[in-house]
N, C-alpha and C positions, 0 to 999 in steps of 0.2 A: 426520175427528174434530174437535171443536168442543170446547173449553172454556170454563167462562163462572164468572167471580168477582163478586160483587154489593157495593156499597158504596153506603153513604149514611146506613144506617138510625140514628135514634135515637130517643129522647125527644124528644115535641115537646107543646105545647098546643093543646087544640080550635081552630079555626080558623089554625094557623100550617102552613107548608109544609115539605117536605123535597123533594131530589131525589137521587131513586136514581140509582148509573148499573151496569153492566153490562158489562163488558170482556171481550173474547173473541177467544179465539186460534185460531186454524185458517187456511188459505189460501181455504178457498171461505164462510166466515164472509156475502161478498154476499150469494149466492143461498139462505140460511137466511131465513123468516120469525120476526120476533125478538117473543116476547111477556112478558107479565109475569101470575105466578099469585099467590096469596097464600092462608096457611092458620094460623085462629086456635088455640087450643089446643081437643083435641077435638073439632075442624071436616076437613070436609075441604079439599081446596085447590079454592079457586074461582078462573076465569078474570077477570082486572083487562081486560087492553090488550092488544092484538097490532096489531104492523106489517107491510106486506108487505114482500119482498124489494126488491121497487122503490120501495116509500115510495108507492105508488098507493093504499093501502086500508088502512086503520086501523080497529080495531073496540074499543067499551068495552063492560064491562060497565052496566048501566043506573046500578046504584048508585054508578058514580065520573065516571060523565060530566057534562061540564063543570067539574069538578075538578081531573082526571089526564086527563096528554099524555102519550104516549110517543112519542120518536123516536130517528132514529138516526144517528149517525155515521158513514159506512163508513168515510170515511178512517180511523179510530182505532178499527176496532173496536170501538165502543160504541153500547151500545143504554140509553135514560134514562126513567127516571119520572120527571116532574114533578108532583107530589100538594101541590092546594093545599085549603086549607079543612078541613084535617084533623078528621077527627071519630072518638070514642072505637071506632066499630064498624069503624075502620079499622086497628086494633090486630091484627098479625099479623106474622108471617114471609114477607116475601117473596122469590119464588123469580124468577128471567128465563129462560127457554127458550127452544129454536130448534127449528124444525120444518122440515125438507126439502119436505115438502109440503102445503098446505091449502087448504082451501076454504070456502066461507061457508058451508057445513053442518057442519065440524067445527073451526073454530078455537079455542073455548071447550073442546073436552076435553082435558083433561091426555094423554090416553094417544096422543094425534096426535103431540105433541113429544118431539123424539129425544133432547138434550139441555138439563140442568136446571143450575142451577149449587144451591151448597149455601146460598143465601137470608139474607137478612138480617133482623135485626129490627128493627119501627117500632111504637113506643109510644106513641099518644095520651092523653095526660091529660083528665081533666075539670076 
């Protein structure tokens, strides 16, 4: 079992940054691949970022790359968005998940990931 609580989110200004982070409790927390989704109102939840369990493979989605890093802590349990360049279409709720297993044909779908934590909000202004 894996728990996962999200923090970071706020108001922010087009081009200013936030960093989410992600903390999560369980014993086997390692070998979880740790990602980030995110879901505006009336949208559905699109894939951001995933890390692997080793920290060997990292995936964005097209629209936040070179913007948003995510990595991880293992020592402490945490897994972080770093979102810079913020822009108003980045207005959502974000969610951090952990998947026991993936692969480069299924990282991007929500329903791969066993646990979600209950996401945070991040508001870009214009």
């Amino acid at each position: 079992q894996v728990q996962l609580v999200e923090s970071g989110g706020g108001l922010v200004q087009a081009g200013g940054s936030l960093r989410l982070s992600c903390a999560a409790s369980g014993r086997t927390f390692s070998r979880y691949h740790m990602g980030w989704f995110r879901q505006a109102p009336g949208k559905e939840r699109d894939f951001v970022a995933v890390r692997s369990w080793s920290g060997g493979r990292t995936y964005y989605a097209d629209s936040v790359k070179g913007r948003f890093t995510i990595s991880r802590d293992s020592a402490n349990n945490t897994v972080y968005l770093e979102m810079n360049n913020l822009k108003p279409v980045d207005t959502a709720v974000y969610h951090c998940a952990a998947a026991r297993s993936l692969d480069s044909s299924n990282y991007y779908y929500s329903t791969e990931y066993d646990y979600w934590g209950q996401g945070t909000q991040v508001t870009v202004s214009s």
